[in-house]
MARKE-263354 format. One record per atom (N, C-alpha, C, O): residue number from 1; residue in three letters; x, y, z. Coordinates in Angstrom, 1 decimal. Layout:
BEGIN
  vose  kolke    east   north      up
   NUM    ala       X       Y       Z
...
This chain:
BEGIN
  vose  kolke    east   north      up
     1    unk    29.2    23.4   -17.1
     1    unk    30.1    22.3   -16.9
     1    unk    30.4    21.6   -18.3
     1    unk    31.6    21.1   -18.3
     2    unk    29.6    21.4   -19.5
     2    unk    29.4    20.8   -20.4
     2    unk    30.2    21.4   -21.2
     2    unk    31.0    20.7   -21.8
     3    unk    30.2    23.1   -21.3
     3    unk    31.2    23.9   -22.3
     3    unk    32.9    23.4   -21.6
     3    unk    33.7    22.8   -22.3
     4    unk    33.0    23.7   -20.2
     4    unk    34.2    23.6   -19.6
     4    unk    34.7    21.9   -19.8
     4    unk    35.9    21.7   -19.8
     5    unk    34.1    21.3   -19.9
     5    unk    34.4    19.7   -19.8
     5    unk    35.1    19.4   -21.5
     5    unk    36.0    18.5   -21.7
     6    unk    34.5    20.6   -22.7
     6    unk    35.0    19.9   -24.2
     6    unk    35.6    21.0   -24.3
     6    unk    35.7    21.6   -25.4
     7    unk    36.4    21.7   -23.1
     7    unk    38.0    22.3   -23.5
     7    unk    39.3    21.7   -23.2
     7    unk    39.3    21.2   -22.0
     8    unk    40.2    21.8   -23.9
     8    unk    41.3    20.9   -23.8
     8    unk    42.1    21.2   -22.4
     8    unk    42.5    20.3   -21.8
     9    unk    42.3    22.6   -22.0
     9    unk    42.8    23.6   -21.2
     9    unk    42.1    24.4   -20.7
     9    unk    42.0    25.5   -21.2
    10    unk    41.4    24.0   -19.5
    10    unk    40.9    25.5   -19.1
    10    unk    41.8    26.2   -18.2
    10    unk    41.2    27.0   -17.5
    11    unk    42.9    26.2   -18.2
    11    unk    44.1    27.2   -18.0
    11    unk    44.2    27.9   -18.7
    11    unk    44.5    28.9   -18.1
    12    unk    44.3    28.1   -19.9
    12    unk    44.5    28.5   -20.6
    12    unk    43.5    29.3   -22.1
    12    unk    43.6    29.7   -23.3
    13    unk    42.9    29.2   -21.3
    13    unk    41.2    30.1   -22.3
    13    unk    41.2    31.6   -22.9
    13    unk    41.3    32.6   -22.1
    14    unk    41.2    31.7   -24.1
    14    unk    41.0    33.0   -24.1
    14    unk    40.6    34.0   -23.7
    14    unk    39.5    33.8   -23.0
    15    unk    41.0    35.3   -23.8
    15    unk    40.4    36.4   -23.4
    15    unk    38.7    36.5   -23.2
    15    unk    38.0    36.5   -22.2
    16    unk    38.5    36.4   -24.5
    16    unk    37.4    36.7   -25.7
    16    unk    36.8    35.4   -24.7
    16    unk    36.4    35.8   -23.6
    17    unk    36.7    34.4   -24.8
    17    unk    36.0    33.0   -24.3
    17    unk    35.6    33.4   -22.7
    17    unk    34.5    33.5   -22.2
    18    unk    36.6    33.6   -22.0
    18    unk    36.6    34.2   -20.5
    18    unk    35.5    34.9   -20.3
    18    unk    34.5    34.7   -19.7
    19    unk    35.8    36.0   -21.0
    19    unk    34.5    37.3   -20.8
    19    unk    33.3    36.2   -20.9
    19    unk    32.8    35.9   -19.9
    20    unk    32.9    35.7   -22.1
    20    unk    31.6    35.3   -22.3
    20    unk    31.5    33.9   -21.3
    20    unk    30.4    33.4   -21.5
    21    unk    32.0    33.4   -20.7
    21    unk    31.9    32.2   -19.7
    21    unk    31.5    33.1   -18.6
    21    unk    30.4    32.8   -18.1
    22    unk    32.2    34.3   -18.1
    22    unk    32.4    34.8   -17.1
    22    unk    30.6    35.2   -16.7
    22    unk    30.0    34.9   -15.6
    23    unk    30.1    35.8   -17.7
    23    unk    28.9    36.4   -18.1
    23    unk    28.0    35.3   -18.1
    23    unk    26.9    35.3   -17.6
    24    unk    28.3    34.5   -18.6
    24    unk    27.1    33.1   -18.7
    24    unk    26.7    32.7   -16.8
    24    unk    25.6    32.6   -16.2
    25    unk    27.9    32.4   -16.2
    25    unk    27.9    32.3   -14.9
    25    unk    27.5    33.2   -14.5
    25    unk    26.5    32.8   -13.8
    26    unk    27.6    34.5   -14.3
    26    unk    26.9    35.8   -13.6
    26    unk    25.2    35.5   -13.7
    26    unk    24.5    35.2   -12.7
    27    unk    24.8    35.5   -15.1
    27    unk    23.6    35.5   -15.3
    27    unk    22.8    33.6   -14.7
    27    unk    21.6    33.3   -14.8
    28    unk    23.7    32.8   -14.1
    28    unk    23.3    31.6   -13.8
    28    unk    23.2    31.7   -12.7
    28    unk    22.3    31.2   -12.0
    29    unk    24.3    32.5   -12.1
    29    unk    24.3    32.8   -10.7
    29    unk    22.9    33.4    -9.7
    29    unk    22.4    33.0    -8.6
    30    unk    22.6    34.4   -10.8
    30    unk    21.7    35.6   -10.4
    30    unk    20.2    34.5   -10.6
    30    unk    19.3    34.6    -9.8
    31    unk    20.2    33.7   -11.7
    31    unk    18.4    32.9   -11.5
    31    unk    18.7    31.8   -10.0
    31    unk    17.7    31.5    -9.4
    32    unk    20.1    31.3    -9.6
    32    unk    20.1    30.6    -8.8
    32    unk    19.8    31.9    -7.4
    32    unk    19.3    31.3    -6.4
    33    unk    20.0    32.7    -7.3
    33    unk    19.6    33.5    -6.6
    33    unk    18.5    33.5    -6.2
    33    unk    18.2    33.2    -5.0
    34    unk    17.7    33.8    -7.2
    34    unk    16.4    34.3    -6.9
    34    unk    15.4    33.1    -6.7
    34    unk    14.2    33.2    -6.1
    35    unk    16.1    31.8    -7.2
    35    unk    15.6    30.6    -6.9
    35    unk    15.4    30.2    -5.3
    35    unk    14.5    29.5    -4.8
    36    unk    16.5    30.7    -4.8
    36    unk    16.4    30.6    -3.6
    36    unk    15.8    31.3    -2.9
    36    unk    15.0    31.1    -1.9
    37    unk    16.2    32.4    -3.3
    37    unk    15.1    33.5    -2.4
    37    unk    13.8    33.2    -2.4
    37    unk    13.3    33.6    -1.4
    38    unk    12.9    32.6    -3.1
    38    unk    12.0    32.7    -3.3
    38    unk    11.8    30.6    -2.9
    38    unk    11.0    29.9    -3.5
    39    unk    12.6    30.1    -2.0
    39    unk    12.4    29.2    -1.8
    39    unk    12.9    29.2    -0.1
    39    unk    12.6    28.3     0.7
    40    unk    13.4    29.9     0.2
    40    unk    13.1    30.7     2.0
    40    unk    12.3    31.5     2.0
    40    unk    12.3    32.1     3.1
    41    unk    11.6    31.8     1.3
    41    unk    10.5    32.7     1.3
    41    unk     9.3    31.5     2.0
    41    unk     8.6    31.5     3.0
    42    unk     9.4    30.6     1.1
    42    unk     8.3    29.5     1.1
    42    unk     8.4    28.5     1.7
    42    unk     7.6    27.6     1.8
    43    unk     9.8    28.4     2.5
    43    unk    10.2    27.4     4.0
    43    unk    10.0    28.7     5.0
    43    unk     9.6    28.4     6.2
    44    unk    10.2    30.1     4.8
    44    unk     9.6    30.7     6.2
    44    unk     8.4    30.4     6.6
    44    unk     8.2    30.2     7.8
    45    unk     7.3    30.5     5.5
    45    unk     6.2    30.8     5.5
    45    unk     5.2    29.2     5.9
    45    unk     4.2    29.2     6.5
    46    unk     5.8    28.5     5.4
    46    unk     5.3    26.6     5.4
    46    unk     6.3    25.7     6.6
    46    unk     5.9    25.0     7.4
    47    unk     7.7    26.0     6.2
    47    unk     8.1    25.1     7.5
    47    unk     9.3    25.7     8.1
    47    unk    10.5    25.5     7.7
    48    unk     8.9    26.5     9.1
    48    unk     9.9    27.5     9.7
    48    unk    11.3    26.3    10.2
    48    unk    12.6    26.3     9.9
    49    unk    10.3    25.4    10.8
    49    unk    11.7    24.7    11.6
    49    unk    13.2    24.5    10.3
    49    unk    14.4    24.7    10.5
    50    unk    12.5    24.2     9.0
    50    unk    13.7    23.9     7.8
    50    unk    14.3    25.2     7.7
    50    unk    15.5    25.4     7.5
    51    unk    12.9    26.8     7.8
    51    unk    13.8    28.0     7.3
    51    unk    14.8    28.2     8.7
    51    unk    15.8    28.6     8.3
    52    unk    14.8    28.0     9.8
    52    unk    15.9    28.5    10.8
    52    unk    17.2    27.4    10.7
    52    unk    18.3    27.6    11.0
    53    unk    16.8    26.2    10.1
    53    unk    18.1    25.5     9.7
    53    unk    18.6    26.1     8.6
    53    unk    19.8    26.1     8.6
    54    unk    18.0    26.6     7.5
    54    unk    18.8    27.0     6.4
    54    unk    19.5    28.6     6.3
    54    unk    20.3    29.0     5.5
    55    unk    18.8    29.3     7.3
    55    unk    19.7    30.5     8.2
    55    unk    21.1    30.0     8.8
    55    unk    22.2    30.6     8.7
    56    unk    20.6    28.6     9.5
    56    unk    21.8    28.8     9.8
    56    unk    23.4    27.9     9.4
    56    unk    24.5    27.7     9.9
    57    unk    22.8    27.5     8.2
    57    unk    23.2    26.3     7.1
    57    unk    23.7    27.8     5.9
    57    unk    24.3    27.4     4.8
    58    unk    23.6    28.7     6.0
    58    unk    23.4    29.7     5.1
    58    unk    24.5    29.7     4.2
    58    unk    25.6    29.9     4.8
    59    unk    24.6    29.4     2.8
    59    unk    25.5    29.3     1.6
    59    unk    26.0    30.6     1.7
    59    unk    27.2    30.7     2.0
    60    unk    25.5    31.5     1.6
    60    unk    26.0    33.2     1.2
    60    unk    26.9    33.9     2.7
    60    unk    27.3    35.1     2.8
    61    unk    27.0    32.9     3.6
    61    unk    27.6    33.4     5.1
    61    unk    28.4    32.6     5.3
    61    unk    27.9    31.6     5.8
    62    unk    29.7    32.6     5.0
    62    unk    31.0    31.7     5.1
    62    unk    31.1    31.3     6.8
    62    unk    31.5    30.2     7.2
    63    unk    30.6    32.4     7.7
    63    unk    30.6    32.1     9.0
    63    unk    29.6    31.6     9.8
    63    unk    29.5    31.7    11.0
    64    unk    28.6    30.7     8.6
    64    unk    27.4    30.1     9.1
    64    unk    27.7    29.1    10.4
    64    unk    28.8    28.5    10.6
    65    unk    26.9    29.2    10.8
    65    unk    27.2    27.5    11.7
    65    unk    25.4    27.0    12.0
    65    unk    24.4    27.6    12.2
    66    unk    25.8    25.6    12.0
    66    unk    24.7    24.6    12.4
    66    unk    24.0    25.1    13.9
    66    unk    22.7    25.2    14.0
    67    unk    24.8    25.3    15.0
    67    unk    24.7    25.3    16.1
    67    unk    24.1    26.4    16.2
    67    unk    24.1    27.4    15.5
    68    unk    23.3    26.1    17.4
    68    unk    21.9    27.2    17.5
    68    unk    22.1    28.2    18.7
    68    unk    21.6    29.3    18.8
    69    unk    22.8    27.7    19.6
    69    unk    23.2    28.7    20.4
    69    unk    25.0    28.5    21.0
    69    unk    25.5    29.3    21.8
């Protein structure tokens, strides 16, 4: 946010700048990933009732829903 916030235009970004933004976010994406995995790992295991809300609260399933049946 901090890089994007001290550009004048982010419409307008170079090629060269793109690629390496693009890449910084993949690799941010991917620890946020595993952050999580490894944090339903540890609400299955400790407090199911939060892991079956966050199944069905699920960030990565656009067709999540709250509702349980």
């Amino acid at each position: 946010m901090e890089e994007l916030a001290c550009r004048d235009d982010v419409k307008n970004i170079p090629q060269l700048d793109r690629n390496y933004l693009a890449n910084n976010f993949k690799r941010a994406y991917q620890l946020l990933i595993n952050e999580w995995l490894d944090y339903m790992r540890y609400l299955k295991e400790s407090c199911p009732f939060l892991f079956h809300l966050a199944m069905r609260t699920n960030l990565f399933d656009c067709s999540a829903s709250i509702t349980v049946g």
